[in-house]
N, C-alpha and C positions, 0 to 999 in steps of 0.2 A: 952562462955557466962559468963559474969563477974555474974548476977542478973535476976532472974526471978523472977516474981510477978503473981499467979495469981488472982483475983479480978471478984468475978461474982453480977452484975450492972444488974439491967433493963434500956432498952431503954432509951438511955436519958439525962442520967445520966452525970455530967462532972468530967474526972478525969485529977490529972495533972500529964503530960507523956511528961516526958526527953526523947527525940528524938535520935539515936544516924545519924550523916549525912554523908553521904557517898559518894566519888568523883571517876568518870571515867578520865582513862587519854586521854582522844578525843580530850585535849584542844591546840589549834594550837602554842602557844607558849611554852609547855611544849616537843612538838612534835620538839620543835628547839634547845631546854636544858637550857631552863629558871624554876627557882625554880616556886614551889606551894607553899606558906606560908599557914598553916589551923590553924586562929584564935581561929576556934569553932570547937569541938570535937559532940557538941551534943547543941540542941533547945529545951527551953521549952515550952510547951502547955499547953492549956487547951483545953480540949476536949472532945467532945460527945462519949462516948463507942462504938457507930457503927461506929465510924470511925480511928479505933486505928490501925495505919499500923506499921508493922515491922521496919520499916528503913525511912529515908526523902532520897530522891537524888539528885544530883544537878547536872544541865547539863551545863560541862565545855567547849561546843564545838563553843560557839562564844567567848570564852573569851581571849583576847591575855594578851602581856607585859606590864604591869602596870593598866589592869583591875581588878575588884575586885566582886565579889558576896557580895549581902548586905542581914540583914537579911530578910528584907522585897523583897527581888526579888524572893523567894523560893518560887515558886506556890505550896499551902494547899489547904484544903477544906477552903470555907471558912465559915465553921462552929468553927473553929479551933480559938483560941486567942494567937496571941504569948505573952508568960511572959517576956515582957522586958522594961527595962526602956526606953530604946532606939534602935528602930528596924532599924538605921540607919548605926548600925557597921557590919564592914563588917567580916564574917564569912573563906571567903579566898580570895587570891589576887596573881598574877603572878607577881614575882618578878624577873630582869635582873640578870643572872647568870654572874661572871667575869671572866674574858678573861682565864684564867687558869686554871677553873674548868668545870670536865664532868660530867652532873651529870643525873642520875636514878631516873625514878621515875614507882615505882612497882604498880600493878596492884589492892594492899590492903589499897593504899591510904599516904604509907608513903614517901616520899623521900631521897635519898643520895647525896653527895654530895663528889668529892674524887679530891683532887688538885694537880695539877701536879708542880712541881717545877719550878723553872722561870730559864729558862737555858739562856736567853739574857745575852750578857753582856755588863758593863754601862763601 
């Protein structure tokens, strides 16, 4: 835990609360060894105090190769304001991995990528 804040509000009250977003690897194209690029580490809000949740998550399970989660695809309450100029960028996106690399992608959300040498020869 980088930051803790605690904040005691009556009911109601709106505070603004930097998300941090959190990805499962379920996603059918990462399941084939296509990279995750994660835009967005974290979303802001504005937000009613009863509704302050730990984490945002995002479900990567229909997403394939060259799909992307936008900001605004992320089901909130919709008590919730997102702070953005533009809720149109996308926050991650599967990208085509190349033919020589194998790559990992761990449980905590971050990826590897580890290239093997090009043994053809021209």
């Amino acid at each position: 835990m980088l930051k803790l804040v605690r904040v005691q509000e009556d009911e109601g009250v709106l505070l603004k609360v930097n998300w941090p977003v959190n990805w499962e690897d379920a996603c059918p194209g990462l399941k084939r060894g296509h990279l995750l690029q994660r835009t967005r580490a974290s979303l802001m809000y504005f937000c009613p105090v009863e509704h302050i949740a730990p984490k945002i998550e995002v479900d990567l399970t229909n997403i394939d190769v060259r799909d992307r989660v936008l900001m605004h695809d992320i089901p909130v309450q919709p008590s919730l304001k997102l702070l953005s100029e533009n809720n149109t960028i996308p926050i991650t996106l599967v990208k085509h991995s190349k033919n020589n690399e194998t790559n990992i992608f761990s449980s905590d959300g971050t990826w590897y990528a580890f290239w093997a040498p090009n043994t053809s020869s021209v």
